[in-house]
N, C-alpha and C positions, 0 to 999 in steps of 0.2 A: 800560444803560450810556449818559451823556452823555460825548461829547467834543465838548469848547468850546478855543476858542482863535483867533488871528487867523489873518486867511488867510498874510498873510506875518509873519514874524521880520522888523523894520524896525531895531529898535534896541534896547539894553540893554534902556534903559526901559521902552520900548513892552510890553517882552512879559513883564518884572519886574511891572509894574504891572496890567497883564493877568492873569496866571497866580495872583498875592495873590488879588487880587478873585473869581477861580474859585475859590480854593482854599476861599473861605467857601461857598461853595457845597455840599451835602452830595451833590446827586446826582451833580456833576460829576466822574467818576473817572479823567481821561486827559485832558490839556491836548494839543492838536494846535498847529502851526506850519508854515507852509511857507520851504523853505530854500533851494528852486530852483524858480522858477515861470514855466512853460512856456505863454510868452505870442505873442499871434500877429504884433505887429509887435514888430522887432528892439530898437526903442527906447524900449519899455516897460520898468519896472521887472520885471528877472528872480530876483528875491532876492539874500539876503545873500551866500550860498555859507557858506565855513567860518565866518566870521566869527558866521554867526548861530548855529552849531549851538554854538559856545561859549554864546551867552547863553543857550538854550535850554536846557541842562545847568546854566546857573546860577538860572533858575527852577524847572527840577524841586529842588536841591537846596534851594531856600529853602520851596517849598511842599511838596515830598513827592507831586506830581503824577506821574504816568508821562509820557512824552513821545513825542509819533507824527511824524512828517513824512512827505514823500512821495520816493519816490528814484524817479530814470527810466534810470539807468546804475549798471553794476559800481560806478565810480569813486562817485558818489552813496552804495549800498550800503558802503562800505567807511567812507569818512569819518562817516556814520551810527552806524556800530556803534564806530570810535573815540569819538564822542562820548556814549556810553552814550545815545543812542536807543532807548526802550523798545519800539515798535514800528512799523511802515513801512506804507505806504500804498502802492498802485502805481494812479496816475492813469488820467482815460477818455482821454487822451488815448494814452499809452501800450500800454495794453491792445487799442488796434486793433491794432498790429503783432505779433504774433508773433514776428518773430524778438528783438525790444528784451525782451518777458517770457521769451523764452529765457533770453538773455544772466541777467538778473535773477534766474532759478530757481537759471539757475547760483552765479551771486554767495554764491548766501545756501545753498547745501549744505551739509547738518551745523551750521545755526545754531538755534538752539531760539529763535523770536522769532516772534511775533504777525504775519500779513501781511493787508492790509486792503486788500480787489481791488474797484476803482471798478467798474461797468459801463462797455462801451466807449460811446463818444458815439452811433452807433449802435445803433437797436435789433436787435444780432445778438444772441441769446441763446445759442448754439451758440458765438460768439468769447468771448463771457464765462466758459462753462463751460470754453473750450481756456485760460483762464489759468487756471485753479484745476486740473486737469488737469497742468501742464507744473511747478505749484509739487507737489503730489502725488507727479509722478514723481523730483522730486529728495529725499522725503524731509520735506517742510513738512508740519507738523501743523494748527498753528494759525492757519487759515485763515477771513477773515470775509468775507461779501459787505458791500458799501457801492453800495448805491442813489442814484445821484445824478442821476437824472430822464436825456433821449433829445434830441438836436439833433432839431426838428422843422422841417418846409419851410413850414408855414403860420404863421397868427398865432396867437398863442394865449396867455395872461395869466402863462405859465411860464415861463423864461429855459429851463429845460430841461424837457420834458413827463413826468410820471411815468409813467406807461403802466405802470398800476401790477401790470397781468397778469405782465409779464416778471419782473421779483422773484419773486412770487409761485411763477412756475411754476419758477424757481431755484431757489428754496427743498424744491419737491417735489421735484426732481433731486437735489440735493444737499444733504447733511446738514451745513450750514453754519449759523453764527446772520449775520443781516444787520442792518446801521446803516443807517438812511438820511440821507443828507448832502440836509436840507431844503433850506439857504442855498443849491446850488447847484442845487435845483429850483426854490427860486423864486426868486432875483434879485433878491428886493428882503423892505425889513422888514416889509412889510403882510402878506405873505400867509402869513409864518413860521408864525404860532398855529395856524392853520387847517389846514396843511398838516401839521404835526405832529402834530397829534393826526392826524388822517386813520390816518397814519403810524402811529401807536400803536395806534389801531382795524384795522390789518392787521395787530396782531400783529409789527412789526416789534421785534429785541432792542436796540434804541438810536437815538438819535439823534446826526451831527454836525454842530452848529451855530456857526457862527463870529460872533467876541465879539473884541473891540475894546476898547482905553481911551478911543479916541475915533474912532468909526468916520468920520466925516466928513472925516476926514484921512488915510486908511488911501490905501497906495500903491497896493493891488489891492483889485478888490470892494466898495469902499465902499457903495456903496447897498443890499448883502445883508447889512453886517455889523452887528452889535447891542452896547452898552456890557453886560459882566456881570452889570449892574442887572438891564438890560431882560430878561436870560436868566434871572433869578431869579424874573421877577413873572412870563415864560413859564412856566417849568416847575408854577409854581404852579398855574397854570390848567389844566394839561391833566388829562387821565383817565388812567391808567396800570391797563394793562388787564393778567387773568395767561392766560397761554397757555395754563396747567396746566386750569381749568376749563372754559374758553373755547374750546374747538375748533370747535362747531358753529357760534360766532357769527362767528372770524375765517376761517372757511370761507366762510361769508355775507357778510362784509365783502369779502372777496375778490373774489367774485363783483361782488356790488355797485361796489368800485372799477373791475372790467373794463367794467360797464352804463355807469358816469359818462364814463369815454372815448369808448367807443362814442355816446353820445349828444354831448358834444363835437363828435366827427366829424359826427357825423348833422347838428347845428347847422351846421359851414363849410362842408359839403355845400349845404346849405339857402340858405345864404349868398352862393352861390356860385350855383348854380341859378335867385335871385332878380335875380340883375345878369346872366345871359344871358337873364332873361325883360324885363328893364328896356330893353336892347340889341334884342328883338327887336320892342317896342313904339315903340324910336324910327324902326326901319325899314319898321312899319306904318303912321307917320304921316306919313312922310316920303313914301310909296309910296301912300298913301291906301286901306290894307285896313285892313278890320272887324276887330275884336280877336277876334271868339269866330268860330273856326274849327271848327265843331260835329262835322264828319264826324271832321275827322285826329282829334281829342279825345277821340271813343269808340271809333277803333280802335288810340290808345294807352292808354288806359286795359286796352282789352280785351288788348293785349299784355301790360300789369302783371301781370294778375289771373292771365295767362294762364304768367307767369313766377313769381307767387309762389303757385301750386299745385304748381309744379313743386319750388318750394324748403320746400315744406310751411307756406304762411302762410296763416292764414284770408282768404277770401276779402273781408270782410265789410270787416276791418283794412285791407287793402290798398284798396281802394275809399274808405272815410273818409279815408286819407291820402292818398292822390293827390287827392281831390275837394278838398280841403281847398287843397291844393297849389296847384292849378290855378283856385280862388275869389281866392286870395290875388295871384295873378300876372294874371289878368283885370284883379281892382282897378285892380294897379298900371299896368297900361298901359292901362287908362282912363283916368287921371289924367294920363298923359305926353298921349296923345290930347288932353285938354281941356286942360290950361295950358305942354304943350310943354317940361316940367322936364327935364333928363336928371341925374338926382342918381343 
């Protein structure tokens, strides 16, 4: 399943002209819009409210599109379902509180509709599984996961990080199919292609990508969203992979997405480790000590070796990496040493 559509309902137009343009689209089967958007300063564009759920309902009816939004209140829930809203979304931002997806399970009792549960912004996997739990015990069937990446505290080339184990191991817990909302893992239009497929190679049951008549002028998200075109000449390229045959390879891929993190980390780790060694070469020049401190060197190294036998690592692995380590940071405060840089 693709669901495309802009992040917010801005105008008639906007989302007429929008939803046509998907509608030629063949794999696009659910046009998304947001109607109330839960933004951090007060005097940002917060959407249309009612006003938009009308035009909304007048592109489903001119394309024949289904229609999703996201509701974060009863009151939300209610005016949704007045305006024939095909199915709902409940945002990450929402899904951190528990009692707000209470309220909402409440809401929606005895409604037979589609509910499409973000991960919270946090990587709590445990809080994401207590919202599909809470829509369960009131009686919701139709229940998706939507993957939309993890507020991280470092840097890192994702607006939000996928950490792609946590889906993943959703997935094993519960018998749900998952979207992954790429736009809001990556933040921007470059890294879409690449991400999606990714996406696709974990076996994930859809993608939702947000699409724009003219994304350059969009209220919210402009630099993540993409012209319809540009979602056609995407879809074109990627690999659509079948789950049916596939099990041993998105097992493997699985895997494999948890290695790409990990090694991620290992890099700002790295990174990090490399500017306390930069820092401790300008206080040996400053101080006038010798860079190579030979004794502490080999009775930390002999602590490593000494710690990753304990955690069952060849000895041999551990030894190349640390020597490696510790060539590479000599270097570098050689250099501060001879021309006094501090970069």
């Amino acid at each position: 399943m693709i669901i495309a559509g802009p992040c917010s309902v801005e105008s008639e137009a906007q989302i007429l002209a929008t939803a046509q343009a998907l509608a030629r689209i063949p794999e696009v089967k659910m046009l998304r819009g947001g109607i109330w958007k839960p933004r951090t300063r007060p005097e940002a564009f917060e959407g249309r409210g009612e006003e938009g759920l009308v035009w909304l309902r007048e592109a489903k009816q001119a394309t024949g599109l289904p229609t999703a939004t996201e509701v974060a209140t009863p009151e939300h829930v209610e005016l949704a379902l007045k305006y024939e809203v095909d199915a709902l979304w409940i945002g990450a931002r929402t899904v951190v509180n528990p009692f707000s997806v209470q309220q909402l399970a409440e809401a929606l009792k005895g409604v037979d509709i589609p509910v499409f549960i973000k991960n919270p912004v946090s990587p709590d996997l445990k809080l994401w599984i207590g919202a599909f739990e809470r829509f369960q015990k009131v009686g919701l069937t139709q229940l998706v996961a939507v993957h939309r990446g993890f507020s991280y505290y470092k840097d890192s080339p994702y607006r939000n990080f996928p950490m792609w184990e946590i889906p993943i191991e959703l997935t094993q817990r519960l018998n749900v199919p998952i979207i992954t909302d790429v736009s809001h893992i990556c933040g921007n239009r470059e890294m879409l292609q690449a991400t999606a497929q990714k996406a696709l190679d974990l076996a994930t049951d859809g993608l939702m990508i947000e699409c724009h008549n003219n994304p350059d002028a969009a209220l919210t998200d402009a630099q993540q969203q993409i012209t319809p075109e540009a979602l056609g000449e995407l879809l074109s390229h990627l690999t659509f992979r079948s789950k049916v045959t596939g099990s041993v390879e998105s097992d493997l891929a699985g895997l494999r997405g948890e290695i790409d993190d990990i090694d991620a980390e290992l890099l700002q780790l790295l990174a990090r480790r490399m500017e306390v060694s930069e820092r401790i070469g300008d206080y040996k020049k400053l101080n006038n000590v010798t860079v190579v401190q030979m004794d502490r060197w080999k009775q930390i190294l002999a602590d490593h070796i000494a710690v990753g036998d304990s955690l069952g690592l060849d000895r041999e692995l551990v030894n190349a990496v640390f020597e490696a380590i510790h060539q590479a940071s000599i270097r570098r405060q050689s250099e501060i040493l001879e021309d006094g840089t501090n970069q």
